[in-house]
C-alpha positions, 0 to 999 in steps of 0.5 A, spaced: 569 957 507 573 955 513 575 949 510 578 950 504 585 953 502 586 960 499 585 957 493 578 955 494 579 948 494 577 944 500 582 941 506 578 936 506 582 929 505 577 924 506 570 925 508 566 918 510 559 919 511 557 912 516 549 914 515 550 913 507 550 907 502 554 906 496 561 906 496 564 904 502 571 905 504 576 900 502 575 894 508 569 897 511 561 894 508 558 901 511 557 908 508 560 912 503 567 916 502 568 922 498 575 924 497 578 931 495 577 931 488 571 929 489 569 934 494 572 940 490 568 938 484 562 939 489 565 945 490 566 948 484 558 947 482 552 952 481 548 950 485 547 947 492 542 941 489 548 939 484 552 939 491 549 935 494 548 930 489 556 929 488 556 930 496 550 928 499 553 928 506 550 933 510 552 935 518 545 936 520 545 938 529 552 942 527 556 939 533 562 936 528 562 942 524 563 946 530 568 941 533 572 941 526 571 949 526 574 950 533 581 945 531 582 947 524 578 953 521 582 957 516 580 965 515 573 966 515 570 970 509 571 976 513 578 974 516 575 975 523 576 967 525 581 961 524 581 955 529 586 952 532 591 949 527 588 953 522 593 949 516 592 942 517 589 937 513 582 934 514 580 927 515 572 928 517 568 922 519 560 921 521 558 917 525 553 911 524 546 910 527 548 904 533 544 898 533 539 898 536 541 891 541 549 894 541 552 899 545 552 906 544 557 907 538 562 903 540 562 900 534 562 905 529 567 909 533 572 904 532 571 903 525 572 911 525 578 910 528 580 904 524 579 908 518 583 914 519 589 910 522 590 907 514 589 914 512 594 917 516 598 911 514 596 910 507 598 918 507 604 917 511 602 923 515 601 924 523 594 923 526 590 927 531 584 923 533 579 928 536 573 924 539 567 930 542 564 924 544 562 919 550 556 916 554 555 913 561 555 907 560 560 902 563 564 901 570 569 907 568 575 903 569 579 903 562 576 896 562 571 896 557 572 894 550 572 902 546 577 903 553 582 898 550 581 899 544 583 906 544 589 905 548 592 901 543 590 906 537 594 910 540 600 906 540 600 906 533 605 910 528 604 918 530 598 918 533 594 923 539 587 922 541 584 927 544 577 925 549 572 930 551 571 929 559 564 930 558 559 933 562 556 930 567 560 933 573 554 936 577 548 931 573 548 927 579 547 921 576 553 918 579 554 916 587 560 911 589 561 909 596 562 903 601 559 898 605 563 900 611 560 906 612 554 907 606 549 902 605 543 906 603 542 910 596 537 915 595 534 916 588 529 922 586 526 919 580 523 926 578 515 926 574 514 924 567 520 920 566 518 913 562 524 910 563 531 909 567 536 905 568 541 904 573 548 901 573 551 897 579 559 896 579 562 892 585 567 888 585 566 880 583 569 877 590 565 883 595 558 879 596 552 883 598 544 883 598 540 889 595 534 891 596 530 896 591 525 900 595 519 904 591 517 911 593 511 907 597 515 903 600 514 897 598 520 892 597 524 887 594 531 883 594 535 883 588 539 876 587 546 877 584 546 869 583 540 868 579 540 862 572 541 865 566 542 873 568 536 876 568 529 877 571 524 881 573 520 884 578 514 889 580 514 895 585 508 899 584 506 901 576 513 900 575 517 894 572 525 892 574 528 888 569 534 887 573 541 883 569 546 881 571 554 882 568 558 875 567 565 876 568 570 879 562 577 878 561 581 884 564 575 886 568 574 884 576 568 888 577 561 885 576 555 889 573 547 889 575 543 892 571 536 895 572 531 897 567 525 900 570 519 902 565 512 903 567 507 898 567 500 900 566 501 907 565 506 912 560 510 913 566 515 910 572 513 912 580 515 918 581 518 920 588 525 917 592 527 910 590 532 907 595 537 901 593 539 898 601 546 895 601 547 889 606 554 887 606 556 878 606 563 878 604 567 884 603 573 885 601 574 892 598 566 893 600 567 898 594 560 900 589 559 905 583 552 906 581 551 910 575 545 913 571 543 914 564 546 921 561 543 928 563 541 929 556 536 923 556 533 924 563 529 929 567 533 934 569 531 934 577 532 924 576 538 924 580 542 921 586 541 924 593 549 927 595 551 925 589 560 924 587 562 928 583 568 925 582 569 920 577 564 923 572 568 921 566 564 920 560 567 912 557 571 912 553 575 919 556 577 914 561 582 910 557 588 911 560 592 912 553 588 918 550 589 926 552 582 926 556 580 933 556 576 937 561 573 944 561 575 950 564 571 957 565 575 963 564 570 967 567 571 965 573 578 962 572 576 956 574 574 949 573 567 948 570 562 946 574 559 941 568 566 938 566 567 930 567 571 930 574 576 924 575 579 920 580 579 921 587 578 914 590 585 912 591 582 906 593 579 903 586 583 898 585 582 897 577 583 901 571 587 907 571 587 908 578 591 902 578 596 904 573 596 910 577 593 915 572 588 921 574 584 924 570 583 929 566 590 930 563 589 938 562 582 942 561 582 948 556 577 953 555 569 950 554 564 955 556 562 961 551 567 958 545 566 961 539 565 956 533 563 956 526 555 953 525 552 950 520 548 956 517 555 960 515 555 964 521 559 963 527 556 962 535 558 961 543 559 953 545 559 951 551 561 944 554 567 939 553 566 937 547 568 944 545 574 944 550 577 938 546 579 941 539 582 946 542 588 941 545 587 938 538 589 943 534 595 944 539 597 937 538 597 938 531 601 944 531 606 940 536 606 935 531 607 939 526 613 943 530 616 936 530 615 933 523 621 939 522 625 938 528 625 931 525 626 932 518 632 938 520 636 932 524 636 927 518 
C-alpha cells in the first residue's frame, strides 16, 4: 500500500529487475522492465501466485524497500506513515549480480543510472537519483570511472543524485599518513578470517620500498616495479598476492594491491601485520591504505590508530552528487559509523583539489522508521537510510520549482 495512488493503483513508472531475463529494457541486453499498466495488473490479481507470475520481481533483503519507503511512501493502510516526498512518481531499479572479475557493481549501477536519465527524458520529468549504496574500493579521489561517470550524470537536464557517505567511519579500516613522520603500520588480523585484502595509494612520482612483516616476524619486501604487475609471495601459512596498478587517465596515484589468503589451512595467521614504509624519492610523501568493507571482515581486523577521515564509501566521493552523511538525533550529533571526509588538506587530487569537502549535509540515520517487506514498518539505522531523506527533500524542492517554472512562462 505505500506505493500506490489513493485509487489503488501503483506509482510505480518503471520498474527494471537487473537479476531477471526476459524483456530487456530498450538499449539494455540484461534483465526485465515492467511498466505501470503492467505492474497494476499484478495488482488487481487474486492471488499472490498470479502476481508473481505478471511481476516476478521480488526485493528479497528489504533494504530498497525501506529506502524507497523513507523518500516516497504514501499514506499506510493505517495513515500512520508517508515518506518524505510521499506524491511522487517512482523509477525503481534492482541491481544485478556483479561479475564475478569486475568491480563491485559499477557496471550495473551506471546502466541503472543510464536507464533512468532516458526515462526521466522520455517523460519529460525531473529526476532524482538515490544510490543507498558504495563499497571501499579504490583511491577515494573522485577519479575512478563510477566517480566521473556520476559527476557527468548530474550534469545532465534535471537531475540530482544523492549518495550515501557509508558507514565506515569507526570500522578502522582505514589509516592515511606520511612518510615524514609515519612510516610503520600496524594491522590486527583478527581469528578465523579467510581473507583480506589491502589497498595501498600513493602518488606515482613518490618512490618508496615496503616491506610486509607476518604476526611472527618473518618478512619480505614488496617491489612496486615488478614485470607484468603482479606476483606472489609467502609468510607463514599465508599467501600475498601483491598487484600492482598502471597508470589511468586523470589518476596520479598508484595502487598496490595485497590479497592475503591462507595456505594450507582454512585461515590467514591471525595476530598483528606490520607494512614498513622507507622513503626513496619523495614529493608528497603521502599514502592511504584501505580495507575491505566492515561487513565482509571480522569486526576486531582493522588498522591500529586508524583515520577516521576520508572514510567516504565510492562513489559518495564524486564531487558533483549530494553525498550524504548520518546524523544521530539522540545524541545531537554526527553519528559515530557516518563515512567522514576530507580533512587532509594536503591531498592533492580528487575533490580536495577542486576544493570540495565532504559530506554535503547529513540527516537523521540511527532508528528511522521505514516500511519492510512483510507489510510492517521498522527502525533503520545507517547512511543508507539518512539519504532518501535528503532525496525526498530534493524532489519536493524540484517539485517547488517546476511551479515556479511554469508561473514565470
Amino acid at each position: 500500500m505505500d506505493f500506490r495512488k489513493r485509487n489503488g493503483d501503483t506509482r510505480i513508472k518503471f520498474l527494471w529487475d537487473q537479476t531477471l531475463q526476459g524483456n530487456a529494457p530498450e538499449g539494455f541486453a540484461v534483465g526485465a522492465e515492467f511498466n505501470e499498466e503492467q505492474i497494476n495488473q499484478a495488482l488487481r490479481a487474486t492471488s499472490e501466485r498470479e502476481q508473481f507470475e505478471l511481476v516476478p520481481s521480488r526485493d528479497v533483503s528489504g533494504h530498497g524497500t525501506a529506502v524507497a519507503g523513507i523518500a516516497a511512501a504514501s499514506i499506510g493502510t493505517e495513515g500512520l506513515y508517508r515518506g518524505v516526498a510521499f506524491g511522487a512518481d517512482l523509477l525503481i531499479v534492482k541491481l544485478g549480480i556483479p561479475d564475478t572479475e569486475g568491480f563491485p557493481r559499477t557496471t550495473e549501477i551506471m546502466r541503472g543510472v543510464t536507464y533512468a536519465l532516458r526515462k526521466a527524458n522520455e517523460l519529460q520529468m525531473p529526476l532524482v537519483i538515490n544510490l543507498s549504496f558504495g563499497n571501499s574500493y579504490g583511491a577515494h579521489d573522485g577519479s575512478s570511472l563510477l566517480e566521473r561517470f556520476l559527476d557527468n550524470a548530474a550534469e545532465i537536464g534535471r537531475t540530482v543524485i544523492c549518495v550515501g557517505s557509508g558507514n565506515e567511519g569507526n570500522s578502522a579500516g582505514h589509516i592515511a599518513g606520511n612518510v615524514s613522520t609515519d612510516r610503520r603500520v600496524e594491522l590486527a588480523v583478527a581469528e578465523y578470517e579467510r581473507t583480506l585484502n589491502v589497498q595501498i595509494w600513493k602518488n606515482y612520482s613518490d618512490n618508496y620500498m615496503l616491506t610486509l612483516r607476518s604476526p611472527a616476524g618473518q618478512e619480505a619486501q614488496l617491489s612496486t616495479a615488478i614485470e607484468g604487475g603482479k606476483y606472489t609471495i609467502n609468510l607463514e601459512q599465508t599467501e600475498i598476492l601483491v598487484y600492482l596498478g598502471k597508470p589511468a587517465p586523470y589518476a596520479t596515484v598508484q595502487e598496490i594491491y595485497l590479497d592475503m589468503i591462507p595456505r594450507g589451512r582454512p585461515y590467514i595467521n591471525s595476530g598483528v601485520w606490520t607494512i614498513l614504509i622507507e622513503p626513496m624519492t619523495t614529493v608528497t610523501g603521502q599514502y592511504y591504505m584501505y580495507l575491505a568493507g566492515s561487513a565482509v571482515r571480522n569486526q576486531s581486523t582493522g588498522f591500529y590508530s586508524p583515520t577516521p577521515q576520508v572514510t567516504l564509501t565510492i562513489p559518495s566521493t564524486a564531487a558533483k552528487v549530494i553525498t550524504v552523511g548520518a546524523y544521530n538525533s539522540v545524541y545531537d550529533t554526527y553519528a559515530d559509523f557516518s563515512g567522514r571526509g576530507y580533512a587532509d588538506r594536503e591531498r592533492t587530487v580528487g575533490v580536495v583539489a577542486a576544493g570540495l569537502a565532504k559530506p554535503d549535509l547529513v540527516a537523521p540515520g540511527v532508528g528511522v522508521l521505514a516500511p519492510d517487506v512483510y507489510g510492517s514498518y521498522a527502525s533503520m539505522t545507517g547512511t543508507s537510510f539518512a539519504t532518501p531523506i535528503v532525496s525526498g527533500s530534493a524532489a519536493l524542492l524540484m517539485e517547488w520549482g517546476e511551479g515556479v517554472i511554469i508561473r514565470l512562462s
